[in-house]
Structure formats: C-alpha cells, structure tokens
N, C-alpha and C positions, 0 to 999 in steps of 0.2 A: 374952825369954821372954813369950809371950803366954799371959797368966791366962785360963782359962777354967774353969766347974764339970764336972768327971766329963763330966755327961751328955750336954757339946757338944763334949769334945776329939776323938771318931772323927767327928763330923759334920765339924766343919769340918777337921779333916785331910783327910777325901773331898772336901770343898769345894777348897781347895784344890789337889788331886790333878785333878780334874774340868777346871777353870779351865786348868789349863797343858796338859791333852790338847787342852780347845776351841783353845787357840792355835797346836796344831801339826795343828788339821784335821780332829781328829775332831767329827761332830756328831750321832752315831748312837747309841745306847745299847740294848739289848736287857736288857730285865732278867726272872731268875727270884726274885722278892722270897721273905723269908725275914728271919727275926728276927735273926740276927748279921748279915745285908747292911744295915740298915736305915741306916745313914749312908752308904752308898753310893750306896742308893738315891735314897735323898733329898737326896744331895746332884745326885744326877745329875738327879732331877727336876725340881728347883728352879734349874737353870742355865737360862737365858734363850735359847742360843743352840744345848740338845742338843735334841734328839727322842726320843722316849722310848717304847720299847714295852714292855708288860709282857707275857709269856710264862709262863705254871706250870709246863711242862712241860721240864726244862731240857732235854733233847734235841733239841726241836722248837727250845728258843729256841736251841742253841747252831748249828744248820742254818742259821736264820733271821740270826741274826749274819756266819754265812761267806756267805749269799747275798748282804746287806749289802756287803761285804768286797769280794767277786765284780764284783759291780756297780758300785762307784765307787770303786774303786780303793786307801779309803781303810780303816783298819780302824774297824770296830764296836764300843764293847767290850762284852764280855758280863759280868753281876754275879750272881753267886751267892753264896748263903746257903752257911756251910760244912759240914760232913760230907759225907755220901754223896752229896748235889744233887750237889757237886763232880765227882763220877766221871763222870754222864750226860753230860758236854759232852765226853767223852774222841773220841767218833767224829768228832765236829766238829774236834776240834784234829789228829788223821791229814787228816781233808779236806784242812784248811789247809793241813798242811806237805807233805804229798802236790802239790797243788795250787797251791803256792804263792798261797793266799789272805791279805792281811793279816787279822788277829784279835789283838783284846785281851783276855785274861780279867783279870777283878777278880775275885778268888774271897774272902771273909771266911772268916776262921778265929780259932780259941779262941785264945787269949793262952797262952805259952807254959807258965803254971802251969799250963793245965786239960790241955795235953796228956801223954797215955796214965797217964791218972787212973782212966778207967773211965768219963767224961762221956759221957753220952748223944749217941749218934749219932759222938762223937770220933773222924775217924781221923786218919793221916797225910797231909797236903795238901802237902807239899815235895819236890817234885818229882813231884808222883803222873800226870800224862803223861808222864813219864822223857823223854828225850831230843828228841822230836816240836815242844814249843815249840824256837823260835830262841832267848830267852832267856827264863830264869827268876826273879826276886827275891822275897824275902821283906822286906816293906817297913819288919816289924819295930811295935811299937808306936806309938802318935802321939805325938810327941814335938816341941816348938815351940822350939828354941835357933835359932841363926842358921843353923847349920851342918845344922842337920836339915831347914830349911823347902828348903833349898838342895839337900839331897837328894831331897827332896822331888819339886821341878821337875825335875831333872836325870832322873830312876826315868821321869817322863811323857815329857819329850821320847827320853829311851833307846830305852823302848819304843814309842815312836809310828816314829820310824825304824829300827828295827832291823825291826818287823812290815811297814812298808811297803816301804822298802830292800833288805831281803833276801828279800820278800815270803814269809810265812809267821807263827804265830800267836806269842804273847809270854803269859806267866802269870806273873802279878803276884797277890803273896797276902799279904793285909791281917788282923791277929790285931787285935780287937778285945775288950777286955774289958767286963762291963758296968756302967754302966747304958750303953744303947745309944742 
C-alpha cells in the first residue's frame, strides 16, 4: 500500500493511469479542464512524453480529440470535468463509433456518496453514451493494494486496444473525491 495524504491519492492514481496509456501509444491529450478533472489534468500535463491541448469548449474539444484519432490512427484521450461538461462530448463519441475513430474519454466524476444527493451540477455519468463507446468502465476510487495498481494498468492497456483494435471510442470514468 502506498501512503500518501488525501490531496495526492486522485493525482497520482491519474499519474499512474497516464504512464501506462503513454506505453501502449498514446501521446495526445485534449483537455476541457475543470475542478473534479484536476488530477487528470495535471497528471496528463505533467507527463513528459504527452502533448497537451487545452480546449473550454468540450464539444469543440471532443471534435478536436476524434480528428486527433482520425489522423494517426491512435486514440486521443479526451478529460473532462464531471456533470453536464460530460454530455457535450456525446456527438463526438457517435463520430467515433459511427466512424470507426479510436477515442479515449477520461471523464471525472463525484465519488459515489455525492451521487443523487442533489450536488450541484450531479448527474448520472455511467454509461450516459449508452451503448456508442466499445467499452465502458468505472474505475471506481483510487485505491493503491497490489491488486488495484494492477487494475489499474490492465483498465489502460484494455482501453488503449479495445479503442484502437476494434476501432472506435472507450469511456473510462474516474469518481474523485475531495480534496483534489
């Protein structure tokens, strides 16, 4: 188990998560930044080997991500703050699986106490493209035993080939509680 305080367990779980997508090929990142993405963000920033765009507009960035996709063959992934940002990438991921474009979404979401509480902005983010991605996970909280860090890599390389292989988009969705 690796000790760390509160406010670095979402960071370096996204640390980690980032690290094993760079080794199965992705180097592209599209980000629509946002307060519950913020270790995603930053961990995607802070990797040496990604490229990093920041986009506000997640529609624009989720377009931006599948031309990415489009273009070298490999997917993008795209990172969103959770609530409603969530929905606006919905036309992009029909693209994709229309299109057979690879695409990753990172989507952050409320920890499962704050959901259907009445939290601002909270909605349903599991499975809210329904059927469109290829596959779906909830990656569930950041948790560091042997057997989680190992889930961990496994969730990255899944969806780096399952997006590329079967060409079409993957939605990966990460509950973060805070401090962030």
């Amino acid at each position: 188990m690796i000790d760390l305080a509160p406010q670095n367990r979402a960071f370096y779980w996204s640390v980690l998560l980032f690290r094993q997508l760079f080794r199965k090929g992705v180097t592209r990142v599209v980000i629509s930044p946002g307060s519950r993405s913020t270790p995603l963000t930053l961990a995607a920033a802070t990797h040496p080997g990604l490229s990093t765009q920041v986009i506000l507009d997640e529609r624009s960035a989720g377009f931006t991500a599948l031309g990415i996709g489009k273009a070298a063959g490999t997917p993008a992934v795209l990172i969103s703050t959770s609530g409603t940002a969530v929905a606006n990438y919905y036309p992009a991921v029909i693209e994709a699986r229309l299109s057979g474009v690879p695409l990753i979404l990172a989507t952050a979401d409320r920890p499962p106490n704050l959901r259907n509480t009445g939290a601002n902005q909270a909605i349903d983010q599991l499975k809210i493209f329904g059927d469109y991605p290829l596959f779906f996970h909830e990656a569930g909280e950041p948790a560091f035993g042997k057997t989680d860090l190992a889930r961990l890599e496994m969730l990255a390389d899944q969806a780096v080939d399952i997006s590329v292989l079967q060409k079409g988009p993957v939605h990966l969705n990460f509950p973060f509680r805070k401090p962030l």
